[in-house]
C-alpha positions in Angstrom: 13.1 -0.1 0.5 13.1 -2.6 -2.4 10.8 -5.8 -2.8 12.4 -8.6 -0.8 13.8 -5.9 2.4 9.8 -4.0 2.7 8.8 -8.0 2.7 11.3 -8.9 5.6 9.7 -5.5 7.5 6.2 -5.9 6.9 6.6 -9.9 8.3 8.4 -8.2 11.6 6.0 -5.9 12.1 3.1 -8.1 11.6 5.1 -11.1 13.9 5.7 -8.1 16.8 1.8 -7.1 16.5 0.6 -10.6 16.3 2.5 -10.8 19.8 1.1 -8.4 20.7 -2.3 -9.7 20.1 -1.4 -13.3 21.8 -1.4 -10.9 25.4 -5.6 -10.6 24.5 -8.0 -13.1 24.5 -8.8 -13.8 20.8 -12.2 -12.7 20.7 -11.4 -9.6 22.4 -12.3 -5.8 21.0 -7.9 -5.6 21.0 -6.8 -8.2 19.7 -8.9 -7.7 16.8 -7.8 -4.3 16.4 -4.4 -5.2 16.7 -5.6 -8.0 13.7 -6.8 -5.0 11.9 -3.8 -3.0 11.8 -2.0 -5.6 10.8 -3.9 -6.0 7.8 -3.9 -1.9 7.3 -0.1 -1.9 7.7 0.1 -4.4 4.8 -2.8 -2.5 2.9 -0.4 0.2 3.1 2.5 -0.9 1.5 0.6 -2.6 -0.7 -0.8 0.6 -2.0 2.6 2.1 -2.0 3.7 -0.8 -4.5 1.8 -0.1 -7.1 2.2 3.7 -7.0 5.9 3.1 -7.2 5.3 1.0 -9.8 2.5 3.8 -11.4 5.1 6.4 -11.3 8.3 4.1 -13.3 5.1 3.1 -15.4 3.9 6.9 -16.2 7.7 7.8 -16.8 8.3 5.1 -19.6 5.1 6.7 -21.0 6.2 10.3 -20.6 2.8 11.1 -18.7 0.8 10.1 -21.7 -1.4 7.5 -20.0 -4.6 5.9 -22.3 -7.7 6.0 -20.4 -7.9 2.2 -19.8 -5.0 2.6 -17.9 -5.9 5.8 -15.8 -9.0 3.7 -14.5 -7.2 0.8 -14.2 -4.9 2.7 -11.5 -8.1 4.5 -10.2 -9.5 0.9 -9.3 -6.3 0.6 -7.2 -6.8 3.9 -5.3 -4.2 6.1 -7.8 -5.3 9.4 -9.3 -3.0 9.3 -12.4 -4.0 12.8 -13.0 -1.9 14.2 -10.1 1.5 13.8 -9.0 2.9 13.4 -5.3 2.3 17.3 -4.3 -1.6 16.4 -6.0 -0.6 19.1 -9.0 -1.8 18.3 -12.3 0.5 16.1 -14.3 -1.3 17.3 -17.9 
């Protein structure tokens, strides 16, 4: 799912759990779960963004990453040093 359709799902999702959440009284221990997945689910694909973008980014390099750029993914929760299957990429 590209840009503009995983925007269109993660506003659904968040609009049928924010529903949800209207059937609790606002302060209640559910409706701020419900609050809290919501921002999760959007944590989420988040996260999956800027792997995506991680991967095209380490295959216009050829894997050759400089070390600048392997913390800079490491502040965003990537380990540049492994690949989906977490096998070593050098």
């Amino acid at each position: 799912m590209q840009g503009g359709d995983s925007d269109t799902k993660i506003r659904e999702v968040c609009s049928i759990l924010e529903s949800i959440a209207k059937q609790y009284p606002p302060d209640s221990k559910n409706a701020q779960a419900i609050r809290d997945a919501a921002l999760a689910y959007i944590a989420v694909h988040q996260h999956n963004r800027i792997k995506k973008s991680y991967d095209r980014l380490r295959a216009a390099f050829r894997g050759s990453l400089t070390e600048e750029m392997k913390a800079d993914l490491r502040r965003h929760g990537i380990e540049p040093d492994e690949s989906e299957t977490g096998e070593s990429l050098d």
